[in-house]
Each structure stands twice: as structure tokens, then as C-alpha cells.
N, C-alpha and C positions, 0 to 999 in steps of 0.2 A: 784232109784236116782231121788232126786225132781231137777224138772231144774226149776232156775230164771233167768227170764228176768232180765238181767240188762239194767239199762236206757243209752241209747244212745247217746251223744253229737250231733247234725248234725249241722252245717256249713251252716248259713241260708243268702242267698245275697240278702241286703236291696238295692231295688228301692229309689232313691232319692225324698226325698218330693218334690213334686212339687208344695203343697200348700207353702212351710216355702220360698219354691226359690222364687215364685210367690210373697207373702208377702214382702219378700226383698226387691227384684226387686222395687216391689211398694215405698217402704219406702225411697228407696234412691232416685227415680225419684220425690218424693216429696219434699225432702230435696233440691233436684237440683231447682226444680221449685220454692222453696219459696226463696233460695239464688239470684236465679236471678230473682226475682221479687223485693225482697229487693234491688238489685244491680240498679234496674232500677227505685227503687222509690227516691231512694238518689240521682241518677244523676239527676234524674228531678228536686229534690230538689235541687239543687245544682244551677244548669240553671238556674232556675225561682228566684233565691237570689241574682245570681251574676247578673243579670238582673236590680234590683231592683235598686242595687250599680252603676253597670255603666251606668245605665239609669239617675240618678241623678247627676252623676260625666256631661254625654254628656249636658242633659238638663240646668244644672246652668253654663256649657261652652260658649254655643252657644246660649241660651235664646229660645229655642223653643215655647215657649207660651204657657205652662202648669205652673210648678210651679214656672218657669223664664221668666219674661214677654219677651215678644222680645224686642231688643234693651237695656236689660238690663243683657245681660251676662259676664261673666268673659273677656271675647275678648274685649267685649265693654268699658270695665272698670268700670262695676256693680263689685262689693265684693259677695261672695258663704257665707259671717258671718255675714255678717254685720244687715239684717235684722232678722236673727234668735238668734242672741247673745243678739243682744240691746233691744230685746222683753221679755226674761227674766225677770222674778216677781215675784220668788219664789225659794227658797230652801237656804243652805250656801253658794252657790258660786255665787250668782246674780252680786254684784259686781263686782266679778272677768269678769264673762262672757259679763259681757258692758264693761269691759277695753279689752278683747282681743277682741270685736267686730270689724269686717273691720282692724284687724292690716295682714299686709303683712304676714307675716309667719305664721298666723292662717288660712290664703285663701291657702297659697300652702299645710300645715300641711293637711289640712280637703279634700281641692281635691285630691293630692296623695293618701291619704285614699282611699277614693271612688273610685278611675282608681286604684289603685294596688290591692284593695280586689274585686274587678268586675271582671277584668282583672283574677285573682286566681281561682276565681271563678270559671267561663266560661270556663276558659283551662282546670282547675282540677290539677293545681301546685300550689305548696308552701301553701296550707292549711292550716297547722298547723303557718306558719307567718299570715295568713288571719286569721286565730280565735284569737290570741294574738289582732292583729292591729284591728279588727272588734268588739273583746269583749270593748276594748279602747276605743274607738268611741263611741260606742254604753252607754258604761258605762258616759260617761260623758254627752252625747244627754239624758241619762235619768234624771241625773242631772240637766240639764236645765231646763227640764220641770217637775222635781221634784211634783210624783205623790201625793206621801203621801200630799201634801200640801191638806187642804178644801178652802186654803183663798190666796189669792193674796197678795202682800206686800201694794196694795193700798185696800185691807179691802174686794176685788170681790170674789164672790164664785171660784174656782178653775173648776169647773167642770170635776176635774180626776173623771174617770170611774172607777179604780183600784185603792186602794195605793201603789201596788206592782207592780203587774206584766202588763208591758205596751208593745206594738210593737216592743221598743227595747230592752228590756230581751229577748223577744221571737228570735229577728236576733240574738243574741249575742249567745241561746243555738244552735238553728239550725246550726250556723258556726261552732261551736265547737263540736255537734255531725257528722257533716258530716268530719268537720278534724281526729275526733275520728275513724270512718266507712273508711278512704280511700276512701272516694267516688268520688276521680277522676278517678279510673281505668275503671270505664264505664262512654263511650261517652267523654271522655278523654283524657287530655296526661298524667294522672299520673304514668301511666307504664314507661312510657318514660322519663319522670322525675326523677323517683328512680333510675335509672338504671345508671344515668352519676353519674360521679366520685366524684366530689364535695359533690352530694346528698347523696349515699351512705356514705360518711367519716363523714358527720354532719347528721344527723336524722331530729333535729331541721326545714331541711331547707324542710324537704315533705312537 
């Protein structure tokens, strides 16, 4: 009688790789680390913008003697428009921008700007009203000095570097990718902000 071996089944217990866990491990510590590196390059960004704004807002208040001379600040009863509107010499709204030059409601308009979007800035609230009000601003400061221009309305070269894109495209996308990013939540109060009642019920208001 021929005897065959039949094959076997056995029931073999697999050791966990400890290359595939290791790999993991790796990859997700990496993921961590680039999230918060990203986390901490936008609040810097963020600082360093909202800086810029209410550095401008303090200086044309008080006349520090940079880009407001002293004794010619908003307290003094210097105008924050009057010498950048009436300097205008190029683009479609020239005229416009010498009529609201130095008018009243153009000086509180243009300051509340600069204290409310600094102000958003530096805390890391209300963002997304900061890139609305700061694309606004910025949108119209580009207007004034109206790059595409080669030629001044009195015949001068223009001396734009770009015809597009100038200093203020660049604040106006930085605000609105950092409203985009939540980058108040680090070095921030934007946690704190989302979380009250108001914020929550309107989105609008992060």
C-alpha cells in the first residue's frame, strides 16, 4: 500500500514589521512637523503684516518722524490723504482721488482701515473682514498709483517697475491667504474667537 504524504496546512504567526511601523511612524512625524512649521510660518506672516498696517495707522497719528513728519500728525491736525491723494498723476480716477483728498471721512475711512486690519492682524481675529477691508484698500492704493501707467498726466516717465503686480497686490494676496490658512490659531486668539456665539452663528465674522 503506497502511502502519500499529504501537504500540510500549519498556522504560521507573523512578527509585526517593524520596518512598515517604523516607516509610519516616520511619515506621520513628518506630516506633524511640516504642519507646524507651516503653522508657524503664517503666524509670522501674519505679525510681520499686521505690523506694517498698524505701524502706519500709529505713525501718520502721532507723526513720528518717519513717514509723518513730526508735528504733522493726524492729532496735530495734519490729514493721513491729503498728501497722497493730491499727488496722484495717473490712471482713471486722478480726479476723483484730488477731490476726496484731505476730505474728513476719507481721513477716518483710510485710518479705521489701517487700526482695524493691524488690530485683526496681530490678534488673529476677524480675518476674513481683514482681507475683504485690506483687498479694498489695497485695491484702490493701487489705483492711485496706477502701475501700468509709462507716462504721468504731465508727459513724466512713470517710473513703474511692474505694470501689474506692485506691493500692494502682494498685501492684498498675503491677507487673503492667511484669512484663507486660519492663521490666527497660532500665537493667536483665533481659537478664541471661533468659539464665541456670534462667530460661530456667522462664519463671515472669522
Amino acid at each position: 500500500m503506497a502511502v502519500h504524504n499529504q501537504p500540510q496546512s500549519h498556522t504560521r504567526f507573523h512578527f509585526p514589521s517593524l520596518h512598515r511601523t517604523g516607516t509610519a511612524q516616520a511619515a506621520t512625524d513628518t506630516t506633524a512637523e511640516t504642519t507646524t512649521a507651516r503653522a508657524y510660518a503664517f503666524a509670522s506672516l501674519r505679525l510681520l503684516t499686521g505690523f506694517v498696517f498698524l505701524w502706519a495707522f500709529l505713525d501718520k497719528t502721532f507723526g513720528f518722524g518717519y513717514a509723518t513728519p513730526s508735528g504733522k500728525g493726524w492729532i496735530d491736525g495734519g490729514s493721513p490723504t491729503k498728501g497722497f491723494l493730491s499727488s496722484v498723476a495717473a490712471g482713471p480716477m486722478e480726479s476723483t482721488f484730488h477731490d476726496w483728498a484731505g476730505a474728513g471721512w476719507a481721513n477716518w475711512l483710510f485710518m479705521l482701515g489701517l487700526l482695524g486690519i493691524g488690530v485683526a492682524l496681530i490678534s488673529g481675529v476677524a480675518l476674513r473682514l481683514a482681507a475683504v477691508a485690506g483687498t479694498v484698500m489695497m485695491a484702490l492704493m493701487w489705483i492711485a498709483e496706477w502701475p501700468p501707467a509709462k507716462h504721468l498726466s504731465d508727459g513724466s516717465l512713470s517710473m513703474s517697475s511692474n505694470p501689474f503686480a506692485d506691493y500692494h497686490l502682494i498685501y492684498a494676496v498675503v491677507i487673503i491667504a492667511l484669512a484663507a490658512a486660519g492663521a490666527g490659531a497660532t500665537w493667536g486668539l483665533g481659537r478664541i474667537w471661533a468659539k464665541l456665539p456670534v462667530v460661530r452663528d456667522h462664519n463671515w465674522l472669522k
